[in-house]
N, C-alpha and C positions, 0 to 999 in steps of 0.2 A: 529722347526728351525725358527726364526725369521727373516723374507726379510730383514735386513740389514748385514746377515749373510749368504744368499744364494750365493753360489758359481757363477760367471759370466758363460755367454754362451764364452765369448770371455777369454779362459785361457793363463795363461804365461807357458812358458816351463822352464825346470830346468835347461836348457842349455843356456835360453836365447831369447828373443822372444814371437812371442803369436801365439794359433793356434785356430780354431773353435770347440765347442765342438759337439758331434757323437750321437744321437739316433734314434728309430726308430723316434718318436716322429718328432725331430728337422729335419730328411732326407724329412718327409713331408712336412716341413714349407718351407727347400729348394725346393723341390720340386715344392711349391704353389708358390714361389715367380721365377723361373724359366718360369713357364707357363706365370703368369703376364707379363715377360719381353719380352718374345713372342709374345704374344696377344700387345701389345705395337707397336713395328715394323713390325709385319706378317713375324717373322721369320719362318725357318720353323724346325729350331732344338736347341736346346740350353745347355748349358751343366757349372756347377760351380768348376775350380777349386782351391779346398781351401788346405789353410795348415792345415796339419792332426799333430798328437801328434810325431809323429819321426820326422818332420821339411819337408817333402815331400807335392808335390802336387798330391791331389787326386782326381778322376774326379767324379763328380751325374750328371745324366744326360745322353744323347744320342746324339750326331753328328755323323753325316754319314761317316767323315775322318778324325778319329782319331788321327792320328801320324802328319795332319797337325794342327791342333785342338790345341795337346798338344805341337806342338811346338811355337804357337804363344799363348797359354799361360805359358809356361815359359818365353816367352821372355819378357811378360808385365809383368810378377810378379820380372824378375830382374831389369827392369827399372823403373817399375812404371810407366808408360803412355799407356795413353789407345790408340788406334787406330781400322783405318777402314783399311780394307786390300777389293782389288777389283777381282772379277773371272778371274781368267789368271794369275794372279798377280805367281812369285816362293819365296819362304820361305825360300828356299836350293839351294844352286849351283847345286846339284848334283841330286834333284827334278826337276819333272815336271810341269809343271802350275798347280796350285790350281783349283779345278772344281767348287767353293762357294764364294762369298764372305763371309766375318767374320767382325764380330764389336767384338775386345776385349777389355773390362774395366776393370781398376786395381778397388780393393776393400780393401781399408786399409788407413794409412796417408801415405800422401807424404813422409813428413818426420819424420821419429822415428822408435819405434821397432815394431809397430801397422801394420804390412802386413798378411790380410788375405784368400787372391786368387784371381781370376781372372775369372768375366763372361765374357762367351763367347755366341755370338751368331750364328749359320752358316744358311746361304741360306735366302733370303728372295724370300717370294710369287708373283708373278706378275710382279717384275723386277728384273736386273739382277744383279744388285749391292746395299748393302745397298749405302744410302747420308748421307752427312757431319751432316743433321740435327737426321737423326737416332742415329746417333756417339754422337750429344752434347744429344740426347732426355736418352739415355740407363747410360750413363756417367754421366748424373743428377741425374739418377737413383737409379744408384750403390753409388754415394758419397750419398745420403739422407741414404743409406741400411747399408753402415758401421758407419753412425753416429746414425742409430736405435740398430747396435748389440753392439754399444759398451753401449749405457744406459738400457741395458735389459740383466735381470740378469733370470736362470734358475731355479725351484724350482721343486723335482717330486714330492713336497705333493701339489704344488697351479697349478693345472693343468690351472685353469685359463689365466695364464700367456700367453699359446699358444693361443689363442682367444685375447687377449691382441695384442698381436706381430699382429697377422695376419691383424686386425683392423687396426693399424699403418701402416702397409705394403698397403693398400687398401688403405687409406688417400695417403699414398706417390703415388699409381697410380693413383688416383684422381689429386695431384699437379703434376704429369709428364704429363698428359693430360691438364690440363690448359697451363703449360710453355708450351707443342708442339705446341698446338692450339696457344698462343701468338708468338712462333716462326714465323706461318704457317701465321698469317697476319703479322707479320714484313718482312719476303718473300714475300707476296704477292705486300706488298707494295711498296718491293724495288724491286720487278717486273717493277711494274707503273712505280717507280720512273726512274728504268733502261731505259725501254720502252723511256719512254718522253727524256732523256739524250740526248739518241741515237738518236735520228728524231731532238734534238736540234743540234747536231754536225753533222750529217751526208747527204751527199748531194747523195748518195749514193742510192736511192727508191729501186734498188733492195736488196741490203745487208740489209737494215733496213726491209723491208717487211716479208723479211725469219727469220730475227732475233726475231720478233714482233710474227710471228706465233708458230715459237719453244718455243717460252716464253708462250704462249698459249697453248699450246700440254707440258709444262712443269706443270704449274700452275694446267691446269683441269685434269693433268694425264691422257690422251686419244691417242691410237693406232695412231691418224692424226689429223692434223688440214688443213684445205687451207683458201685460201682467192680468189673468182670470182670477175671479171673484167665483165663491161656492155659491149658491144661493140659499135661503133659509133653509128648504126639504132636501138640502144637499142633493138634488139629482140633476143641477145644470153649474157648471162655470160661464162665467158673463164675462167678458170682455171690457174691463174696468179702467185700463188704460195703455193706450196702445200709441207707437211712434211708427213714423214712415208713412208714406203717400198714402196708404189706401185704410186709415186709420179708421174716416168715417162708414165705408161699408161695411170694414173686422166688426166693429163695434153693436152693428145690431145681431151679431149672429151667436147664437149659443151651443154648448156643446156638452150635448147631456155624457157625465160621469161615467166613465168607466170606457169610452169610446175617444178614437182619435189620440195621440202623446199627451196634450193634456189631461185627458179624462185619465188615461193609464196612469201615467203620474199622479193623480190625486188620488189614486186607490191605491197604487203598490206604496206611495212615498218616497220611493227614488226616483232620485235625477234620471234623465236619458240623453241620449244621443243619437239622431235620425240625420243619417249622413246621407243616405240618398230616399229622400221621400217622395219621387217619382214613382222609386218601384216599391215602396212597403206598404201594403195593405192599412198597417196600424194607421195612416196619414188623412184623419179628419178633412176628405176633402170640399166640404160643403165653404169652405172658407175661401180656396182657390176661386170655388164657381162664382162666388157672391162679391168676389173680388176684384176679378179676371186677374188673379196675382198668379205666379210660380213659383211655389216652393220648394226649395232644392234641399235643404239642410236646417236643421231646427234642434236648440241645444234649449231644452225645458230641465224644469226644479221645483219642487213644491214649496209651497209657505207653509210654513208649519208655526204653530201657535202652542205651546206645549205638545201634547200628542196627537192634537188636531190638525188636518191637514186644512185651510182658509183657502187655498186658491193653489193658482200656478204663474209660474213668469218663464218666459219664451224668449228667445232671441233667435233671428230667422234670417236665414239667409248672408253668408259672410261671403265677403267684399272682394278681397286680396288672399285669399288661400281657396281650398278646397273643397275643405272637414276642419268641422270642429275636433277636438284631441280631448284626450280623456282629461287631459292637466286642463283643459278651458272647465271642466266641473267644479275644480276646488273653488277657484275663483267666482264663478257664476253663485255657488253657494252663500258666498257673503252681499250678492246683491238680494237673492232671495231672502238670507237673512234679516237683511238692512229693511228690505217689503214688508216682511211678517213683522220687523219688530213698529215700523211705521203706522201698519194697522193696528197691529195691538196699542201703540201708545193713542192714538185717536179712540178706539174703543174703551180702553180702561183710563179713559181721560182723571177718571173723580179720584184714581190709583192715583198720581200724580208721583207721590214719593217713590212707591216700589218701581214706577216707568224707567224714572230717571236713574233710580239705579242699577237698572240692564242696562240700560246705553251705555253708563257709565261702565260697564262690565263689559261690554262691547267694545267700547273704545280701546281699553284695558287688552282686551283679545286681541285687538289689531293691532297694538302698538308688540304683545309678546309675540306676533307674525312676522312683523318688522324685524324686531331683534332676533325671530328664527330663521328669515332669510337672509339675515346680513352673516347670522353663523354657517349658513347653509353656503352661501360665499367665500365663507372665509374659510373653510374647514376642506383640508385638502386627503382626511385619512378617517377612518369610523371614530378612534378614541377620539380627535378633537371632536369632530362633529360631535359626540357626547357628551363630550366635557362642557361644551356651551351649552345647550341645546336640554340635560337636564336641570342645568341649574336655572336656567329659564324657569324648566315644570315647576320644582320648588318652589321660586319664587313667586308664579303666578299662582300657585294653588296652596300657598301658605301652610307647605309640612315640610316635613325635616328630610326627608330619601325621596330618590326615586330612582328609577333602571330602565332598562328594555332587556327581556327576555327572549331569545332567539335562540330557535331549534337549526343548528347548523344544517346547509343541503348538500354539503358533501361528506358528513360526518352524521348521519341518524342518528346514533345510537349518542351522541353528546347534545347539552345545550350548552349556549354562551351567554354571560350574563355582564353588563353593562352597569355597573349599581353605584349611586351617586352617595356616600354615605362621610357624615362630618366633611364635607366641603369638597371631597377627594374620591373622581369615580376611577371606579377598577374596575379592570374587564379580569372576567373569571370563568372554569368551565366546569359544569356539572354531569355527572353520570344521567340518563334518562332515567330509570328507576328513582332518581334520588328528589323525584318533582311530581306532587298527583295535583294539587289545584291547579298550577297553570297549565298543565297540560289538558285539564279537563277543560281547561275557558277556550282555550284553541282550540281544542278539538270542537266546541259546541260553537265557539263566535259570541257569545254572549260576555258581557262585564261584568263585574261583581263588584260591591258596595259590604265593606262590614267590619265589625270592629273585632280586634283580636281576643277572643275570652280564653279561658283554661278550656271549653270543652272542644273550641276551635283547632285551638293549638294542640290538641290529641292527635287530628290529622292532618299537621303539618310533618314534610318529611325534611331534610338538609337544607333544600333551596328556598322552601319558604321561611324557616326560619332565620336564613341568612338574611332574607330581605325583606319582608312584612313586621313593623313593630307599630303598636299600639290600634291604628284603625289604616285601613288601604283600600284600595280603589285601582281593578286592573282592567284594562280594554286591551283585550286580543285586536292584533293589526294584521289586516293581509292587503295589501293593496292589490287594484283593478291589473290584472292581466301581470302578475310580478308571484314570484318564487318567495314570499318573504313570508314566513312564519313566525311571527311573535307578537310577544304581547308589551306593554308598556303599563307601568304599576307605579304609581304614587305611595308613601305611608308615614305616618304619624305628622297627619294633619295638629295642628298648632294654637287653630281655634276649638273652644268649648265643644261645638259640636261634631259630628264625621261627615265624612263626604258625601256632596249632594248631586242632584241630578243636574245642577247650574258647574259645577265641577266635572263631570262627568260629560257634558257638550262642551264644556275647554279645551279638557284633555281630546276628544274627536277633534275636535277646532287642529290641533295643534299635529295632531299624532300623524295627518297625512302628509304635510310636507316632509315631515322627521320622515317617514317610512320612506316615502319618493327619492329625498337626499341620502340616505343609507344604502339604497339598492344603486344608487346612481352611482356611487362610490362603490358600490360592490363590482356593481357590473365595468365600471372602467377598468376596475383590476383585470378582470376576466377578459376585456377585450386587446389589451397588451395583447394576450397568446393565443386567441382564436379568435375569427371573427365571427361576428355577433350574429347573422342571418346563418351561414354554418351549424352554432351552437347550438338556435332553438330549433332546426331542423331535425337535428341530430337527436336534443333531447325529446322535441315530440315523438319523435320513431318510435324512441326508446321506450316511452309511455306506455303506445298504442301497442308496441308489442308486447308488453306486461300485461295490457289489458285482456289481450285475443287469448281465445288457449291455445294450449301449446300440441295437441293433437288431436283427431276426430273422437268422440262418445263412440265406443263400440259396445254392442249389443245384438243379442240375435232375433230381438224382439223386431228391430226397425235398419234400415240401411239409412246412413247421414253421409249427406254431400253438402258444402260449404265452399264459396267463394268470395274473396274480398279483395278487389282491388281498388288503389285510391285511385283518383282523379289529378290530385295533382302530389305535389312531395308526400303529404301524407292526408287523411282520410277523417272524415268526420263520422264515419259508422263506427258500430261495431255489433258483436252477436256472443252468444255464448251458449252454454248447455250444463247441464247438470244432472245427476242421478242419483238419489237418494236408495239406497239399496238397491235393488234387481227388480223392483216393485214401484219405482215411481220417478218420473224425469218431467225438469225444465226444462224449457228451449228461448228464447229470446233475440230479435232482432232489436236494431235502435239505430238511430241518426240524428246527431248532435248539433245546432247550431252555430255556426263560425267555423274559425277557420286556423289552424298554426299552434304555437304554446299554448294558451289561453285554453283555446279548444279542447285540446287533450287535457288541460288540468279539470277542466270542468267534465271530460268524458272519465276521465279515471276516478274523481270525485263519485258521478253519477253509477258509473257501473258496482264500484264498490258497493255503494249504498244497496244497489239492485241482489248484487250477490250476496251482501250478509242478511240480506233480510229473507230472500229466497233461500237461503242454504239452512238459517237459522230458527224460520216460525216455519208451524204447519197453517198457511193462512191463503185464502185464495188469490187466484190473481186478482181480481178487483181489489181486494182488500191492500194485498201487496204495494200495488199501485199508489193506492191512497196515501199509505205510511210513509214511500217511498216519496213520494212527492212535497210533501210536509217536511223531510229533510235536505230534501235537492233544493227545494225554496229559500230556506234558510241561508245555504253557501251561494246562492244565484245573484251577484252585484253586480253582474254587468249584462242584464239583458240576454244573457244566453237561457238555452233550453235544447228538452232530448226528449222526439219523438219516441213511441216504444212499441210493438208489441210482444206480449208473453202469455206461453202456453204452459199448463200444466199437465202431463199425463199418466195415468194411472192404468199399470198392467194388468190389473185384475181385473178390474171391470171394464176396461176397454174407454172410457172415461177420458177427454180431452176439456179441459175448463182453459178458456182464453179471456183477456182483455188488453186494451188497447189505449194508449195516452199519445191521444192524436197522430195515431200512427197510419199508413193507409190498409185499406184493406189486405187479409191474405185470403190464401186459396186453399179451400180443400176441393181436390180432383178423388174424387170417387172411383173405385175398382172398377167400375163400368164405363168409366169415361167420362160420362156428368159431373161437372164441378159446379161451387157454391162461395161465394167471398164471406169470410168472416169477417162481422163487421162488431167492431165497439165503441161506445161514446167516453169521452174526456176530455180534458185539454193535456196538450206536450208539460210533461213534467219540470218542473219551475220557474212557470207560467204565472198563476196564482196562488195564494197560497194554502186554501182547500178549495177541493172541487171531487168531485164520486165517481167511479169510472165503472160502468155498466158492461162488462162483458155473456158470454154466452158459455155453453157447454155442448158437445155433439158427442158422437156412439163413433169410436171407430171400427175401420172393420178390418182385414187382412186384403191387402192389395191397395188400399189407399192413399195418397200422398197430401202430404202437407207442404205448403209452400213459403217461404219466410221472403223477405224482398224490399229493398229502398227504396225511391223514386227512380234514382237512377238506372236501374233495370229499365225504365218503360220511360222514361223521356226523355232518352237520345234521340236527335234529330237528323237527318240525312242532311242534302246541300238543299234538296227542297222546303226544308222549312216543314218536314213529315215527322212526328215523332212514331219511335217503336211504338207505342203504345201498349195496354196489356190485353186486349184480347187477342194482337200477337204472340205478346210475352206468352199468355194460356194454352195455348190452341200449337205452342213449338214443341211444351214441355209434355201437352198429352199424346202428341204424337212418338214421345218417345219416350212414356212411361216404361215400359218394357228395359230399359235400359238401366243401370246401376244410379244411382242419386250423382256420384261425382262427374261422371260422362255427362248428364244430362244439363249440370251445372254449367260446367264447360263449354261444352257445346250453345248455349243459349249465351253466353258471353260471346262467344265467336263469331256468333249470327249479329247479334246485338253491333260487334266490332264491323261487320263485312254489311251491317244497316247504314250505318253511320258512314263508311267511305272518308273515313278521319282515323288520323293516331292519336289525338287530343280526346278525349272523355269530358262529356257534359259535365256528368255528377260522377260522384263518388257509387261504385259497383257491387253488391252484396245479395247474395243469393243464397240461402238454406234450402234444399229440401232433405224432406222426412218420408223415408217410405217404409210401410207397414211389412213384415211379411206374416209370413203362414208359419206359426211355430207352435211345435209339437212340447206339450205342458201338460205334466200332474201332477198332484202331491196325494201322500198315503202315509201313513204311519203304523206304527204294531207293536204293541211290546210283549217281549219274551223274558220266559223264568229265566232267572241268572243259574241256570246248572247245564254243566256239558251236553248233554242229553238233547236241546234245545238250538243249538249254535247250526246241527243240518238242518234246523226248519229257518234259523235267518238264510241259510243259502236256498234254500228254493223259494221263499218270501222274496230275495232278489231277483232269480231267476226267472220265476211267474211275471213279477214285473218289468223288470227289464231287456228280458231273453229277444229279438228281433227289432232294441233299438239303439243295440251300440252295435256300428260299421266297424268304428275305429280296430285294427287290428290289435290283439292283446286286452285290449280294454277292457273284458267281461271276465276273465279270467285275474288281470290286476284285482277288482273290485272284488271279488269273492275271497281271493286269498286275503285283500288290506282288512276285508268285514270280518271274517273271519277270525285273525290276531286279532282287531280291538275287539271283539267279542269274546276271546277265550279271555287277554287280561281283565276285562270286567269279569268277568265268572272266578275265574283263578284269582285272581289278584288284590282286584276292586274292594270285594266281597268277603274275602278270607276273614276270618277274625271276627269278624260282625255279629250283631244281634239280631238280623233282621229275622223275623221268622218267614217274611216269603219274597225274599230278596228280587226283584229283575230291572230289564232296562228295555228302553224304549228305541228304536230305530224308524228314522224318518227318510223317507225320499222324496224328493225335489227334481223335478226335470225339467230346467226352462230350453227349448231349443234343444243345440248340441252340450248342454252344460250338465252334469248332474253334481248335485248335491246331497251328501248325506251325514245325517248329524244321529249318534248314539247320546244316549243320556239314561246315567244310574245314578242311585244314589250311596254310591261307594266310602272308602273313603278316600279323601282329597289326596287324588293326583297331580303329583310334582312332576315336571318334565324334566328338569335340574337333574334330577336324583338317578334320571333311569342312569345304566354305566352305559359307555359305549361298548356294542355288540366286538365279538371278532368273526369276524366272515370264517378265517379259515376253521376257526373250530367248531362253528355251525354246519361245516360244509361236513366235517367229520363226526357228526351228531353230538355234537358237546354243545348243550344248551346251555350258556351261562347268563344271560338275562341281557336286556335291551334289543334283542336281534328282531322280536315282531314289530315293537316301534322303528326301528330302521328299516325294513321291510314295505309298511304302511308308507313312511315318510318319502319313502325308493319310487314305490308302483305309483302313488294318486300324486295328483299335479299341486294337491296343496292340503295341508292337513295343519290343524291349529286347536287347540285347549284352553280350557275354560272351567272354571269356579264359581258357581253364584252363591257360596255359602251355603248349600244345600245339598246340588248337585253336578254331580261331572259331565262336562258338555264337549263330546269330539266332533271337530267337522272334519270332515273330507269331503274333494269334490277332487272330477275328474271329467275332463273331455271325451263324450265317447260315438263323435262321427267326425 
């Protein structure tokens, strides 16, 4: 049979009319496409009835009330229009309330003899009535499904046909989900736009507040929304207007500032995100109790009033998802805004003119949101997206340029730059060197405001002069948990004046979508060729292994042992060490909050921070602390934060200074076996954003250990519900102090492994110790006349000193011949020619441990290494001294020899191993 002779799925009847036609086959396809229509709106029954070959309707499918079911699809198949019927709703005079709502859709034409049934959907999941927008989502549906059965025809030899249809059917739910989703922001919009109306016409603060909120509790789909009031002594939010059933008990309960998500948010001034507030301590439960409510999940945001913060607004608890997402904060921010700006216009009533024109300026915001996400839609590459998207900025902020600045992530050492100039943006790329202001606003996160002058323009280098004319305005952008480095710059604003702080929450307003659509576009790139859970896997690793060092601190002062294993792909610890000459070392444990990319950014962030300031001031650990915490606060947007502790130790006086940023206690075990917890006060670092961190200082001694450690060391659990604990943890480690620091590490992992009776790890596993030893140290100095006469009293000067504490074979005998030569070229050489009338030089020893060190210094004149010639063995061997052979010699016997200049005088070291 040839397809242009197959019989249709959609038949005429002999009577008149058309019906569907019947197999097992086809009852699946209805079947498949019934489900779809489901999974669509989270119906929860659904049911098709179609006209069968006697001209009746027949039901497939399953709802729970049949004879209402079928009465309301007969009535749509004899009018033809589709409808939403609501729970309660009656069908029949002589019926009782309907127990479901129903979405019925005609399936056929409007007009002609083309009618072929009626989907029906009954109950939906989570609420209790389908919406208008389920009604237009299911009705787009069914009209795409009767113009798919009418161009598809049935074949039983080309079974392919059903895999055909089904394909089609799957594309149509694909285009019902794009149209819902563009519905869902044309709502969301005319949300906004309702919102701002309302506060425009309305003098009303309370009607408008509660209306603002229910539009909030509408939009995020959540059980309650409120909105908290400051009080005058700012130390309570009141509970000012609140949606959802237990409205009237929220409402007497207050929540003194700085306690509970709202209190947090009114003091840090970020939003938050409390996805399971079952288990987070921060979760204000007084609210629960006085409620008898359950709060699962709670997406809060400050009102902000210029730089005051007035209150907070909440939305609690969502419906049909999980978790709120970090995207539900941009959004949420313009109801907050829409709040603050509500109360400010009822307070600054008598303002009247300047009210109306932030709203007006408001409106304005939301309409260049509109125009950003209709670009943000239509832009399928970066230069489009920028091509729209700045000429927006312009436009909204009334100057002539604008750009984004981006520091490429595969390419360091370049920037890329976006720059909208006379009508026409071009992307372009800059050397790093060739950029110091923007680099310095990313680096710091702060914006800048300022107009261009001659003294300005001194330090501009290539890229800002490309791009800054007359006055500018730049906000560095990083967005929440995303790789995107850059900044976004306005300039030569148009009006009279420069740019303002009303310009500069535009540009915010504006810049996070732009960043979100850019990286979205980035990241599709990148997911063509890898997949996307792979890559941050990969690049966390890659982080974390940058961050760790790369091998043990060796010293003969202490034994270090270290262990760090993650918990899961990768690890939220980290540790490190440092030595500031042969006289003084850091040591530092830490554990980071979260978890995957994000985590590692904000741990490589933090350790950085830790290490340049540890490596660069001489400053204690309290002090360290503090500094360090004032910078980790700064880059801290999303609620993260890094337990710590850190020790200082100093060789000379035996000197340990520690403190601690919310980190748990360590141990010092004492050579006798006594141990003691070091304890310090603070909070975990970018937490708050100052706070004092009070540590301690102890006496070490030779035999004593120090202990560094995570939680995860001592709160693995067995199947009993037993955690290790740490007077286990203490009491493994002293029984096997005697042991080397790595063994000991190990070994307490192993026990910790064979506790647990699991291959899975609680936490993440990190263990330092530091063990003290017994090391043999002195220092002496002496100096001798620079005349030959003198050179056998430096050799017994060594000798006295040294004679029965070098083992090492050859080593005493090296050391007297290398002193030796540099002692005759200072005498001979140094000194020749000079004026000095009582020339000499000074020799110093150093013995830490098996190490020595020894440093000559005269005042010669300035020795060149350059210059000495290279020796010739053989004709030294033959006593032909022709010069360089003691320096080769020295440089031969001692394990390191090095020169120095200090404009005065001539400084050698040597040092040599000598057990």
């Amino acid at each position: 049979m040839k397809p242009s002779s197959l019989p249709p799925i959609i038949r005429k009847h002999n009577e008149g009319g058309f019906y569907l036609s019947s197999s097992s086959e086809l009852d699946d396809l209805y079947h498949f496409i019934l489900g779809q229509a489901k999974r669509l709106v989270s119906a929860k029954s659904a049911a098709f009835y179609f006209r069968n070959e006697r001209g009746n309707l027949s039901r497939l499918g399953t709802v729970g009330d049949k004879s209402s079911a079928s009465a309301i699809a007969k009535h749509v198949f004899k009018t033809r229009k589709s409808i939403l019927i609501k729970k309660g709703s009656h069908i029949k005079d002589s019926a009782g309330p309907i127990t479901e709502s129903y979405i019925a859709c005609y399936v056929g034409d409007e007009i002609g003899d083309l009618a072929l049934g009626v989907l029906v959907l009954e109950g939906i999941k989570h609420f209790q009535n389908f919406s208008e927008q389920d009604l237009d989502l299911i009705n787009y549906f069914s009209a795409n499904l009767n113009a798919l059965f009418k161009d598809t025809v049935l074949s039983e030899s080309e079974p392919q046909f059903f895999n055909s249809l089904t394909t089609s059917i799957l594309l149509l739910i694909d285009n019902a989900n794009i149209h819902n989703n563009n519905n869902r922001l044309q709502y969301f919009l005319e949300e906004i736009i309702r919102v701002a109306v309302l506060i425009n016409t309305s003098v009303e603060l309370e009607h408008v507040l509660v209306m603002v909120m229910e539009s909030a509790k509408s939009v995020f789909r959540t059980e309650a929304s409120s909105l908290l009031l400051l009080d005058e002594k700012k130390e309570f939010l009141n509970f000012h207007t609140v949606t959802g059933e237990k409205r009237e008990e929220v409402a007497k309960i207050k929540v003194p500032v700085g306690q509970g998500i709202a209190g947090t948010v009114a003091v840090t001034k970020q939003p938050m995100i409390i996805n399971d507030a079952q288990n987070d301590s921060r979760v204000f439960r007084d609210v629960d109790k006085a409620s008898n409510f359950t709060t699962r999940n709670i997406l809060a945001s400050p009102l902000i009033v210029g730089d005051e913060v007035i209150g907070v607004i909440e939305a609690i608890n969502t419906i049909d998802r999980n978790n709120f997402s970090q995207d539900d904060i941009d959004t949420f921010l313009s109801f907050s805004s829409a709040c603050a700006v509500a109360i400010q216009k009822t307070r600054l009533l008598e303002n009247l003119n300047e009210t109306n024109l932030e709203l007006k300026q408001k409106l304005s915001t939301l309409e260049s949101i509109f125009d950003l996400g209709q670009a943000v839609l239509e832009s399928h590459d970066e230069l489009g997206l920028m091509s729209k998207t700045l000429s927006i900025l312009t436009k909204e902020l009334s100057c002539e340029d604008a750009g984004m600045v981006i520091i490429e992530e595969k390419n360091k050492n370049r920037i890329q730059v976006y720059a909208r100039q006379l009508g026409i943006v071009r992307e372009s790329f800059f050397p790093m060197q060739e950029s110091r202001l923007f680099l310095s606003l990313m680096e710091s996160g702060h914006p800048r405001m300022a107009v261009v002058t001659s003294q300005l323009e001194e330090s501009f280098l290539e890229l800002e002069f490309y791009t800054l004319k007359k006055n500018f305005l730049i906000l560095p952008i990083s967005p929440r948990g995303g790789n995107l480095r850059a900044a976004l710059y306005v300039s030569g604003k148009q009006k009279a004046h420069s740019f303002n702080e009303t310009d500069l929450r535009m540009l915010k307003t504006l810049s996070s979508p732009l960043a979100k659509a850019y990286e979205n576009l980035r990241l599709n790139q990148e997911i063509i060729t890898k997949k996307s859970i792979e890559k941050e896997i990969e690049i966390t690793r890659k982080i974390q292994n940058n961050i760790l060092p790369n091998s043990l601190l060796q010293s003969p002062l202490f034994d270090l042992g270290v262990m760090s294993v993650a918990a899961k792909e990768v690890s939220g610890d980290f540790y490190d060490f440092h030595s500031f000459g042969e006289d003084q070392f850091s040591f530092l444990v830490a554990d980071v909050s979260g978890k995957s990319l994000p985590a590692a950014i904000f741990m490589a962030m933090s350790s950085s921070i830790i290490r340049t300031l540890s490596r660069t001031t001489d400053i204690s650990p309290s002090e360290l602390l503090f500094r360090a915490n004032q910078l980790i606060y700064e880059d801290s947007q999303s609620g993260m934060f890094v337990t710590l502790f850190l020790v200082n130790y100093q060789r000379r006086t035996r000197t340990l200074k520690f403190a601690s940023a919310g980190h748990n206690d360590q141990i010092w075990i004492r050579s006798d076996g006594s141990f003691e917890l070091l304890k310090g006060k603070g909070a975990p670092l970018g937490v708050v954003p100052q706070t004092n961190y009070q540590g301690g200082e102890i006496q070490i001694e030779p035999g004593d250990i120090l202990v560094f450690y995570t939680d995860g060391a001592i709160e693995e659990k067995n199947p009993d519900e037993e955690e290790y604990g740490l007077d286990r943890f203490i009491d493994f480690i002293i029984e096997r102090r005697s042991e080397s620091s790595q063994k000991i590490v190990e070994a307490v992992y192993d026990d910790i492994r064979k506790f647990s009776r699991s291959e899975d790890q609680y936490d993440d596993f990190t263990v330092m110790i530091l063990k003290f030893a017994e090391v043999t140290s002195f220092e002496i100095s002496k100096v001798f006349s620079a005349h030959p006469d003198e050179i056998p009293h430096l050799r017994d000067f060594i000798s006295e000193h040294l004679e029965g504490k070098i083992t090492k074979p050859f080593a005493f005998d090296d050391i007297l011949i290398s002193l030796d030569e540099a002692a005759t070229n200072i005498v001979m050489h140094s000194y020749k020619d000079t004026e000095l009338s009582h020339p000499s030089f000074e020799c110093r020893l150093e013995l830490i441990g098996d190490n020595l060190k020894v440093v000559l210094i005269d005042e010669g004149k300035p020795f060149d290494r350059k210059k000495v010639p290279k020796p010739s063995v053989e004709a030294n061997l033959k006593g032909e001294r022709k010069g360089g052979f003691g320096v080769y010699l020295m440089e031969t016997l001692m394990d390191k020899v090095s020169y120095d200049f200090n404009g005065k005088q001539n400084i050698t070291y040597l040092e040599k191993t000598i057990v």
